[in-house]
N, CA, C and O atoms as a Tinker XYZ file with bonds, in Angstrom:
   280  protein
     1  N    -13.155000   -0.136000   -7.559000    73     2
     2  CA   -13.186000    0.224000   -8.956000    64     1     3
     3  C    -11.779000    0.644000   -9.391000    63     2     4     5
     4  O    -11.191000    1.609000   -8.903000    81     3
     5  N    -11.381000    0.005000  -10.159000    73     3     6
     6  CA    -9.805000    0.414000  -10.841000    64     5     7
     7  C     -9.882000    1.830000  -11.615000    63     6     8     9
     8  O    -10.555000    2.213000  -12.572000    81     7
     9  N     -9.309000    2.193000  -11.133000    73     7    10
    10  CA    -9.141000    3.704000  -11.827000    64     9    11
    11  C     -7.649000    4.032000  -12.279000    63    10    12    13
    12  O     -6.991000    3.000000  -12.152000    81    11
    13  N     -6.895000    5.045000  -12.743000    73    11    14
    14  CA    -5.573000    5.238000  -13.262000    64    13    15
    15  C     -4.893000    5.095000  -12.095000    63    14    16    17
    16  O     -3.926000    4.345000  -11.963000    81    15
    17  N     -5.676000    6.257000  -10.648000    73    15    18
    18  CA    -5.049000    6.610000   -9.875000    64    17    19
    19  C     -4.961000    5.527000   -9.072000    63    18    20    21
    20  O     -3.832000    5.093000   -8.842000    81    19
    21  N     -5.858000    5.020000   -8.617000    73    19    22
    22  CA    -5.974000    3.374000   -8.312000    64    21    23
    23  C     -4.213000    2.711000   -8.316000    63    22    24    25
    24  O     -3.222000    2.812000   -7.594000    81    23
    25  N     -4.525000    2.139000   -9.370000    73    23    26
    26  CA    -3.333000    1.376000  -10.134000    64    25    27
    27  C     -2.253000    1.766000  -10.327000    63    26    28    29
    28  O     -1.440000    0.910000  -10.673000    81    27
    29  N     -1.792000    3.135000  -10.198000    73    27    30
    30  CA    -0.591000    3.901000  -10.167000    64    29    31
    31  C     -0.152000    3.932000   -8.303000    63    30    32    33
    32  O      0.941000    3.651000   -7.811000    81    31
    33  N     -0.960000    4.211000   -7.844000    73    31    34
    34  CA    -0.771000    3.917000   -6.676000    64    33    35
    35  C     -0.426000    2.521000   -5.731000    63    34    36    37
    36  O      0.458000    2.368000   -4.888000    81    35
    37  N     -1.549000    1.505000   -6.243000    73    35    38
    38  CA    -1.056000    0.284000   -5.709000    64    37    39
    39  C     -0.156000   -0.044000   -6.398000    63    38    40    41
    40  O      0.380000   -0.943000   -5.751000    81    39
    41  N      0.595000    0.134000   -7.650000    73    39    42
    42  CA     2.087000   -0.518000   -8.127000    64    41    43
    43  C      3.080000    0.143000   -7.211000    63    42    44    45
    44  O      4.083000   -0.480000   -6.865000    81    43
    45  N      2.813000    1.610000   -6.721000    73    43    46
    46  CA     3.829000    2.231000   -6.029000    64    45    47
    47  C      3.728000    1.338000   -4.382000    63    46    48    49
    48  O      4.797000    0.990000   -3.881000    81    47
    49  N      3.140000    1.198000   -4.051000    73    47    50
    50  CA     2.767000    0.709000   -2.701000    64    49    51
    51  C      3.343000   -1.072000   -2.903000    63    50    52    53
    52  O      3.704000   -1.556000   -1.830000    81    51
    53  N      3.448000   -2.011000   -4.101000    73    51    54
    54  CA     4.094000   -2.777000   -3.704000    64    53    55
    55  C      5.465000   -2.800000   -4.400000    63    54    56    57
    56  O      6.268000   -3.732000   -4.359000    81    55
    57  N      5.598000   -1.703000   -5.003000    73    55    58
    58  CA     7.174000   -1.704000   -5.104000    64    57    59
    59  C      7.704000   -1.170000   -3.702000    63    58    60    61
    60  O      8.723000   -1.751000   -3.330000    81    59
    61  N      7.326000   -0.397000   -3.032000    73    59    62
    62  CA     7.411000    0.234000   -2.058000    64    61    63
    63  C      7.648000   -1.359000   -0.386000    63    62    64    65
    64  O      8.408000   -1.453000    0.577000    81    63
    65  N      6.760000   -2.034000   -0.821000    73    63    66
    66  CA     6.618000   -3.012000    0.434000    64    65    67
    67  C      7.909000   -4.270000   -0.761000    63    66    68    69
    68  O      8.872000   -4.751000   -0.163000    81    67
    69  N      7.794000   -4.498000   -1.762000    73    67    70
    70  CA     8.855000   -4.924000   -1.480000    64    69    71
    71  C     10.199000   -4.956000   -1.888000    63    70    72    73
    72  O     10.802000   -5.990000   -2.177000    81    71
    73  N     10.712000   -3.706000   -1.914000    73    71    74
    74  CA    12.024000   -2.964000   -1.579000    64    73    75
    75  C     12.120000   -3.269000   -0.707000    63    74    76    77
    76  O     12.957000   -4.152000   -0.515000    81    75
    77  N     11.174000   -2.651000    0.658000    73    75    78
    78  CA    11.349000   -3.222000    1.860000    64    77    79
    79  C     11.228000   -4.970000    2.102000    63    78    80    81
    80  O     11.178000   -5.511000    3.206000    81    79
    81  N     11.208000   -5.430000    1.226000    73    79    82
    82  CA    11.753000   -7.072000    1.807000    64    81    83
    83  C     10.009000   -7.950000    2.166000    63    82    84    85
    84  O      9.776000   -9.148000    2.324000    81    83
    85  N      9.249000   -6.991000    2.185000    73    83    86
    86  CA     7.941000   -7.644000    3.047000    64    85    87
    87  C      7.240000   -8.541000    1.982000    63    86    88    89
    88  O      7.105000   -8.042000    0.865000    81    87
    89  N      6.846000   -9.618000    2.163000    73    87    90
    90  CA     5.607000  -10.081000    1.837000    64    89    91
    91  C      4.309000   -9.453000    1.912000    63    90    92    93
    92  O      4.159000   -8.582000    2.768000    81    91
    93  N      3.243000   -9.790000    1.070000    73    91    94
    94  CA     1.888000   -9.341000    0.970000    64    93    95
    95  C      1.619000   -9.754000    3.112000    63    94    96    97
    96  O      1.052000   -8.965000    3.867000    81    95
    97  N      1.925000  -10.460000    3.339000    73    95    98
    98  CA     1.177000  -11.229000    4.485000    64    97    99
    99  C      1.824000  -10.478000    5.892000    63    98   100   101
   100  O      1.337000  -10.077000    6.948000    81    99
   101  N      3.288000  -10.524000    5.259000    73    99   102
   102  CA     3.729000   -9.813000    6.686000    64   101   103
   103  C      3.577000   -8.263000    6.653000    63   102   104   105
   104  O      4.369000   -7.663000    7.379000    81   103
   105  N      3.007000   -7.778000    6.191000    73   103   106
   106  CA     3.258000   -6.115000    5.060000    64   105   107
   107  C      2.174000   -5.923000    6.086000    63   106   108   109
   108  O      2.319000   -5.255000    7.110000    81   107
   109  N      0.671000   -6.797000    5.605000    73   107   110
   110  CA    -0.598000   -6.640000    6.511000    64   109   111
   111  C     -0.579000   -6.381000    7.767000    63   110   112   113
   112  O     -1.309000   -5.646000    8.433000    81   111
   113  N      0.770000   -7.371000    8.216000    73   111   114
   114  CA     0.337000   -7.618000    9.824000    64   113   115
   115  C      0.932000   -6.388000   10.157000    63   114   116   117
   116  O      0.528000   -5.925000   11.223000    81   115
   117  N      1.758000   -5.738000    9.568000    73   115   118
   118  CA     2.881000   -4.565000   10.402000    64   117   119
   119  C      1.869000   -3.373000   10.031000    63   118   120   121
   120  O      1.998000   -2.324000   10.662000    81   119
   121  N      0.376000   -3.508000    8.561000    73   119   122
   122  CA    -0.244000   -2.348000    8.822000    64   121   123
   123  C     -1.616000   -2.748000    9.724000    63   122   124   125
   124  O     -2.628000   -2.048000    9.697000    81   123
   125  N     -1.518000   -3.718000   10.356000    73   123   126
   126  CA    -2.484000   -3.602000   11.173000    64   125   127
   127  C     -3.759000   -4.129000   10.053000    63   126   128   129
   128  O     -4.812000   -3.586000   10.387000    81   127
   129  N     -3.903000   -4.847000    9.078000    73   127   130
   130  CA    -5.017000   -4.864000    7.832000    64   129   131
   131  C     -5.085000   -6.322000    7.255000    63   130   132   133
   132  O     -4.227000   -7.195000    7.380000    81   131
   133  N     -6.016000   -6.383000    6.744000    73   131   134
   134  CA    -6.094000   -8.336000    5.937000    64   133   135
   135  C     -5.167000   -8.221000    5.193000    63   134   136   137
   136  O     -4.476000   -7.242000    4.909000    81   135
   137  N     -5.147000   -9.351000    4.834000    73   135   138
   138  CA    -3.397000   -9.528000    3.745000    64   137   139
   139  C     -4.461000   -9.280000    2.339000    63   138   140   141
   140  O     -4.006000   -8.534000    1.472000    81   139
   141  N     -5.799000   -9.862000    2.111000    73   139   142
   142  CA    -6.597000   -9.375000    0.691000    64   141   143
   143  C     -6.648000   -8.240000    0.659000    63   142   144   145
   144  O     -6.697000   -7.867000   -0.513000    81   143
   145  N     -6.673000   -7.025000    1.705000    73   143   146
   146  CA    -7.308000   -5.926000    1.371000    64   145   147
   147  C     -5.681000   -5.154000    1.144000    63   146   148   149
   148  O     -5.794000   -3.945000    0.943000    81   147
   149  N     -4.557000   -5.548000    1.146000    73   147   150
   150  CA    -3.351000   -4.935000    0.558000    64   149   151
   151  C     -3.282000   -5.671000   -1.006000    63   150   152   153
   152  O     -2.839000   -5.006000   -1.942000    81   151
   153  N     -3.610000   -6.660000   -1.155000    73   151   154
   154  CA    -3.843000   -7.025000   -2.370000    64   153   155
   155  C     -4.579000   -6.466000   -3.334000    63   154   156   157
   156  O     -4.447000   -6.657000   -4.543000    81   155
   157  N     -5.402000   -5.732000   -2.767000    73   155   158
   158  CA    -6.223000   -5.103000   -3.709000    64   157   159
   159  C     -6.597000   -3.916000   -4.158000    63   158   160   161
   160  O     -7.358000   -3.489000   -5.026000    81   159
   161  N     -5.575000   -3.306000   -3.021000    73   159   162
   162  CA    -5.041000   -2.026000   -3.088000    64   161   163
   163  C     -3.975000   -2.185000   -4.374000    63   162   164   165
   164  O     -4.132000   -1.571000   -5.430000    81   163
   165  N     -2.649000   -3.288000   -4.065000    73   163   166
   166  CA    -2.091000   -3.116000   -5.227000    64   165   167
   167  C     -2.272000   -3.636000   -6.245000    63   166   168   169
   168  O     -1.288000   -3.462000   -6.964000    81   167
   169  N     -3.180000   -4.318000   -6.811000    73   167   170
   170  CA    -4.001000   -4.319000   -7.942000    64   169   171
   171  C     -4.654000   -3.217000   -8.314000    63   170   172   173
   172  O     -5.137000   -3.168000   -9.446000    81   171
   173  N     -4.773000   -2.181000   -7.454000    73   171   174
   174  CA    -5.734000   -1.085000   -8.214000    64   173   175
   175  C     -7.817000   -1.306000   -7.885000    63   174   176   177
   176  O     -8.726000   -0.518000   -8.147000    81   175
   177  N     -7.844000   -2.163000   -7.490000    73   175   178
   178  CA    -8.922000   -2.744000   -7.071000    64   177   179
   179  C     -9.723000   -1.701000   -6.032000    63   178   180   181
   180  O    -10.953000   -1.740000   -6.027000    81   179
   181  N     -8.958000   -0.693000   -5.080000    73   179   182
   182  CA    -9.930000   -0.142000   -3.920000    64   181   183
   183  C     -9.147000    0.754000   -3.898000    63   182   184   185
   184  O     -8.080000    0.678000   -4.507000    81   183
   185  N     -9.538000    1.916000   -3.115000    73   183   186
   186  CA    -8.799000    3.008000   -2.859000    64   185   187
   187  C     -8.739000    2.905000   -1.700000    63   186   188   189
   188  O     -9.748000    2.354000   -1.260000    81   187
   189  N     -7.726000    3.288000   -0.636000    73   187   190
   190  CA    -7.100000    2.624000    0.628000    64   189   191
   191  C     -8.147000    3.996000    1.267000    63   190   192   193
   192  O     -8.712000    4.820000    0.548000    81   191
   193  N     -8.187000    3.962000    2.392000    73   191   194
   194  CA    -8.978000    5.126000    3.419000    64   193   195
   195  C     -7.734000    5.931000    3.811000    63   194   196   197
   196  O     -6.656000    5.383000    3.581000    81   195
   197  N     -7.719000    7.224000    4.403000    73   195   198
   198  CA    -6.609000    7.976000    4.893000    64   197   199
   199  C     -5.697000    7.475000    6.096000    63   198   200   201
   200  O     -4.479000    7.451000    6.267000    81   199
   201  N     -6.877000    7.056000    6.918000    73   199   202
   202  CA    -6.374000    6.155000    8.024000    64   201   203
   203  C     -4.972000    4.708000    7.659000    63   202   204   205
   204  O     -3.866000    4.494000    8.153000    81   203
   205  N     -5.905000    3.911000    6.417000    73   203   206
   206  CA    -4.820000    3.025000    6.455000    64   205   207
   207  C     -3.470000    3.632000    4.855000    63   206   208   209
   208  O     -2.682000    2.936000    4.216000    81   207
   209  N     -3.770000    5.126000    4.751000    73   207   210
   210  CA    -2.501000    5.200000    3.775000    64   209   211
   211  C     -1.427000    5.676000    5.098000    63   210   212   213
   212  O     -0.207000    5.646000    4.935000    81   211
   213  N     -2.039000    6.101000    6.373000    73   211   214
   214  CA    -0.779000    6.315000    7.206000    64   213   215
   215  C     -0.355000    4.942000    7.799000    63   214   216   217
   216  O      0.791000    4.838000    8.235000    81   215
   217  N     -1.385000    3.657000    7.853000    73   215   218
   218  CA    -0.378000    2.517000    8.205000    64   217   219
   219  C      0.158000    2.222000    7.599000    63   218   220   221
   220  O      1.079000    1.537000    8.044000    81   219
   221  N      0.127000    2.397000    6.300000    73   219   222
   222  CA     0.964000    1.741000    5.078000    64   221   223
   223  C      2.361000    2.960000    5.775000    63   222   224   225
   224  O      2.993000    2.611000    6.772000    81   223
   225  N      2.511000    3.654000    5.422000    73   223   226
   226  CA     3.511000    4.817000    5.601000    64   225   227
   227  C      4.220000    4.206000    6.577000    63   226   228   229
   228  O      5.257000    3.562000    6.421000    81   227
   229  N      3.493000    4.475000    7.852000    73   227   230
   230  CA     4.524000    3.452000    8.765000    64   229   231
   231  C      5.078000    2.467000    9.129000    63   230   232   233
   232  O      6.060000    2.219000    9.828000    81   231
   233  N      4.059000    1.688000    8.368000    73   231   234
   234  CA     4.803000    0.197000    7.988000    64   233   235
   235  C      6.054000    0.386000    7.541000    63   234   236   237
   236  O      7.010000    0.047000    8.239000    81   235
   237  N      6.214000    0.950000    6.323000    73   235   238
   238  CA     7.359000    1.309000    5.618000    64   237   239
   239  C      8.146000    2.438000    6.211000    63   238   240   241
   240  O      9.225000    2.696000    5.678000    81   239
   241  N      7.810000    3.046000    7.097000    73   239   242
   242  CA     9.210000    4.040000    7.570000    64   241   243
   243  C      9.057000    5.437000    6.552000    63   242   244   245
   244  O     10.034000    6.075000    6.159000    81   243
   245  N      7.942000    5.696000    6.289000    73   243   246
   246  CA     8.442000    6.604000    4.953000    64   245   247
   247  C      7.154000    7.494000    5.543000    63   246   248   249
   248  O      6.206000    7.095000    6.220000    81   247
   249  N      7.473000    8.944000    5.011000    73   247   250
   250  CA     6.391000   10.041000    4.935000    64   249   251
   251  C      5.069000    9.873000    3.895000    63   250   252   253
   252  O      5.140000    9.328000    2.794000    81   251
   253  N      4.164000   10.307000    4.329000    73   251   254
   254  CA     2.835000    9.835000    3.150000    64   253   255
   255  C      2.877000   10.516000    2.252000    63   254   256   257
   256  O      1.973000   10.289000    1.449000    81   255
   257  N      3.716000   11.501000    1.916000    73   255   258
   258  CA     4.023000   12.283000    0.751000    64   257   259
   259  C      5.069000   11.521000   -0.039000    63   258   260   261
   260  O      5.249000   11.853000   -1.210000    81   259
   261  N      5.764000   10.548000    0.477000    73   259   262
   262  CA     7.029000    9.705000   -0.138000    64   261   263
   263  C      6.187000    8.212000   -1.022000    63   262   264   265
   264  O      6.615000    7.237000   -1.639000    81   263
   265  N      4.972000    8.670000   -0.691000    73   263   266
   266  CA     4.177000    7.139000   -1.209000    64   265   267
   267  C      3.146000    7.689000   -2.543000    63   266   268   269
   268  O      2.540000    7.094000   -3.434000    81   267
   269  N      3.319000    9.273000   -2.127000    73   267   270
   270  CA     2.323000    9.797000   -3.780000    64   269   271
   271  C      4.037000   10.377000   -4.485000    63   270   272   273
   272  O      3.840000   11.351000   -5.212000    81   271
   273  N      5.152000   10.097000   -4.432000    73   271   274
   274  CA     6.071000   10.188000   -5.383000    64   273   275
   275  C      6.126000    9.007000   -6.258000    63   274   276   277
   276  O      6.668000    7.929000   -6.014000    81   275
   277  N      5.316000    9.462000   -7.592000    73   275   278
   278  CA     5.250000    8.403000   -8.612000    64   277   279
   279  C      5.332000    9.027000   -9.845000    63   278   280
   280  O      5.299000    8.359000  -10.878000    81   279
């Protein structure tokens, strides 16, 4: 369900993946996740679980507090 927080979040998450250079596809493989279900995170589409906002984090090298700076 798209919500504000949703959608504020997945825009941050693929500006975030690609600063870092990644594709939707290779982004997945480094969080361990389907390449749709990062898609639809940054569409705003799902809210990620806690578990995969720390693969996202480490995918990217960054603290999970550096991914709610928006």
């Amino acid at each position: 369900m798209k919500t504000d927080v949703n959608i504020t979040f997945g825009k941050r998450v693929a500006e975030l993946r690609k600063n870092a250079g990644y594709s939707q596809e290779q982004f997945a493989f480094k969080c361990e996740v389907d390449r749709t279900y990062i898609g639809t995170i940054e569409r705003g589409e799902k809210s990620p679980t806690l578990n995969t906002i720390d693969k996202i984090a480490n995918a990217l090298g960054i603290s999970k507090s550096e991914l709610f700076n928006y």
